[in-house]
N, C-alpha and C positions, 0 to 999 in steps of 0.2 A: 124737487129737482136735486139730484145728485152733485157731488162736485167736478167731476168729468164735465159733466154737461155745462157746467157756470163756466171752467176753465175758459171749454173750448169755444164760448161765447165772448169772455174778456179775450181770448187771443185773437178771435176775428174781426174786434173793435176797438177802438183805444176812447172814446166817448163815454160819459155818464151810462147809467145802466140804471134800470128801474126791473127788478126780480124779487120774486116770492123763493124765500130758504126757509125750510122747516115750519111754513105756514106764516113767516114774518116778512113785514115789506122791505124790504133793504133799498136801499139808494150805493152803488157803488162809484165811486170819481177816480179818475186816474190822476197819478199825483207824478211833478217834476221827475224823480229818481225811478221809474216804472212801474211801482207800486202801484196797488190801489186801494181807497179808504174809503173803509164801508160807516153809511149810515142808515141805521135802522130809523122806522117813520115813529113820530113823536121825538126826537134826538135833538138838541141844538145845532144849527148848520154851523159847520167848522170852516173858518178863514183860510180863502188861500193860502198859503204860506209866500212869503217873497223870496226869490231865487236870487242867491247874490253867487258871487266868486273870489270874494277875498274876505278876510281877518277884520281888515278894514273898514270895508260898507258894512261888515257884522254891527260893528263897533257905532260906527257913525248912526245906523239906523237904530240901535238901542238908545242910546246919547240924543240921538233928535225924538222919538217915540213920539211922532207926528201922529201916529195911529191912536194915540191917547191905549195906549196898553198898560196892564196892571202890575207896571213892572217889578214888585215888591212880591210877588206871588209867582213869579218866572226865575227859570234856571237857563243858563247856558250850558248843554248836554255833547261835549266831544265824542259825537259817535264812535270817530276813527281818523286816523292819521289824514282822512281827505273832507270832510265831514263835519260839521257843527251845527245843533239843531237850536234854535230861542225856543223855549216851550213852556207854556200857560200852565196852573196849577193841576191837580186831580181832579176833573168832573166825580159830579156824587154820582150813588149806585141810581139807575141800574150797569150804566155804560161804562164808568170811571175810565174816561180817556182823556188823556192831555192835549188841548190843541197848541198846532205850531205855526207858531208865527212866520219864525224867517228861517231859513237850511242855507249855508252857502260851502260847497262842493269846491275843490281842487280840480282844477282843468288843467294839464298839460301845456306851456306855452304851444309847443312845438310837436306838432303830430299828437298820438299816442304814448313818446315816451318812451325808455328805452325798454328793449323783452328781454329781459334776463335767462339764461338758459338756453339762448338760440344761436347759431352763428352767423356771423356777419362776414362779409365779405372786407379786407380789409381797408380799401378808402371808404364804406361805408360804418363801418368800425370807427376810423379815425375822427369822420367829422359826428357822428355820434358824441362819442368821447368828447369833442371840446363844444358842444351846444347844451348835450342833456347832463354835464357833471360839474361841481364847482370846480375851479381852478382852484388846484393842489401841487405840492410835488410830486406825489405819490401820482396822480394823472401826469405830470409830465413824463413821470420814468415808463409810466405806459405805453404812453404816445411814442416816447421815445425807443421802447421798441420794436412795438408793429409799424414804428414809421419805415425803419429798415430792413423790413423782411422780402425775400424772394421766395418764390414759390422752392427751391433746391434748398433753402434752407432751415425747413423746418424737418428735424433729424428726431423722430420719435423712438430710434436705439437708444437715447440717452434722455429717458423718460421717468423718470420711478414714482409717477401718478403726483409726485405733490410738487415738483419742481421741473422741468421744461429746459434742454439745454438748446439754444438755436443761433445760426451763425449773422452776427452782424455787422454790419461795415461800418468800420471810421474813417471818414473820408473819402474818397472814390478808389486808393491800391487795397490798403490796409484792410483786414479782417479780423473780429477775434469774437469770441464765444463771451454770449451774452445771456445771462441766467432771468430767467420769467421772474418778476415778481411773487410771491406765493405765501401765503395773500396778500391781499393787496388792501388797504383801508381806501375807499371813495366816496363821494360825498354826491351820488346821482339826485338829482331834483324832483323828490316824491310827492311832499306835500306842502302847504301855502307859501310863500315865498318870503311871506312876513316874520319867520323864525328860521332859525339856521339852519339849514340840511342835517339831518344825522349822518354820521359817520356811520360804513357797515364795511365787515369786510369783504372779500369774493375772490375767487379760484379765476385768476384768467388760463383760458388753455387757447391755445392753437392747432388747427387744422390741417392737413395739407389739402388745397384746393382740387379738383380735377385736372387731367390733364392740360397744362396751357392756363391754366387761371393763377391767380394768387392764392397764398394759404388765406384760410379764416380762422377768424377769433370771435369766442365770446367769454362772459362773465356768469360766472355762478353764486347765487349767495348764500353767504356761510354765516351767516350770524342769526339763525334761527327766527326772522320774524322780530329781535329784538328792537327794531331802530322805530319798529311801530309804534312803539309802549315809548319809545325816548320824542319820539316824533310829537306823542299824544299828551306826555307831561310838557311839551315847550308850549302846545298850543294853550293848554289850561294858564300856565306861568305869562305868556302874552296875554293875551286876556282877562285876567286879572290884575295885571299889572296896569291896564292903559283904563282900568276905573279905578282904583287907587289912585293912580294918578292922578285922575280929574277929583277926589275927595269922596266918592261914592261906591260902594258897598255891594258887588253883583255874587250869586250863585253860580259857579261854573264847577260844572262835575264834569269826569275823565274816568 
């Protein structure tokens, strides 16, 4: 059987699968994150994993190891900034896979989270801004200028790609020319909530809307991917930190 043909079998079922590959019996499971984990016949059957969502039940369920697990032979393995795997030592040849105990994923309080690169319309913009970011000053002076924009006053003549001049109102007579932030350091809610947000910074730009609408705004980021990597050493530095605490001694790679 080809691999086309397995694909298009796993795509048409999300169930266990019992298939013959290259004359071997494999057993395939679909697993939490949409994967799926193959066992070939004679293999040890691999434990669910437990599905958590915080830093926290990580912590608690390793610290209770109800499961009676051999935890002296386990790492904690920070896949990624949303991401953390418990995993069992090296099975021996022929298989050498680790099984995984617990994964517990970062979920979004609030929808999906903000889509960097898109524009928003501006009260969609706004209550964006104060749900999905830390409170900062840097978010107020944001807020504080898409709060006063009219659709005539966003003036793209005075534009030169990294700064934005646009007209705002102080007070309800008074007028005066109000310069974009460029960039902007913010602190949006990417990953567990049990470590600080990383700071990153982003290009806001504004739109002029269609006719009869509000201008739009969005955020672009500018800081290469870095806040991943800052994201990924707080969660190893929690972690390690909250069994030190208690006197005890755990693996956590990143």
């Amino acid at each position: 059987m080809d691999g086309d043909a397995v694909r298009a079998i796993l795509d048409s079922r999300r169930s266990p699968q019992v298939m013959e590959i290259d004359g071997v019996r494999v057993i395939l499971t679909p697993e939490p994150d949409g994967s799926w984990r193959e066992r070939r016949a004679g293999a040890d059957v691999a434990p669910t994993a437990v599905c958590l969502f915080t830093l926290t039940g990580l912590v608690d369920y390793v610290k209770a190891n109800r499961d009676k697990l051999p935890l002296d032979d386990c790492v904690l393995h920070v896949v990624h900034q949303g991401e953390v795997r418990l995993l069992g030592k090296l099975q021996a040849p022929p298989f050498h896979r680790r099984h995984g105990y617990a994964i517990t994923s970062f979920e979004p309080m609030l929808g999906k989270g903000f889509s960097f690169g898109a524009f928003y319309d501006r009260e969609t913009f706004n209550v964006a801004l104060q749900t999905l970011f830390v409170d900062t000053p840097e978010r107020a002076q944001v807020l504080a200028v898409v709060g006063n924009l009219k659709e005539e006053q966003v003036r793209h003549a005075e534009d030169d790609g990294v700064t934005q001049t646009v007209t705002g109102r102080a007070g309800i007579v008074l007028g005066k020319d109000v310069q974009v932030p460029n960039p902007v350091t913010l602190r949006p809610f990417r990953t567990f909530r049990e470590i600080e947000q990383p700071a990153s910074k982003f290009v806001l730009r504004l739109q002029s809307g269609k006719e009869g609408e509000l201008p739009k705004c969005a955020l672009f980021e500018a800081d290469g991917g870095a806040w991943k990597l800052e994201a990924m050493i707080a969660i190893r530095s929690y972690l390690t930190g909250k069994f030190e605490d208690a006197g005890e001694k755990f693996s956590v790679l990143a």
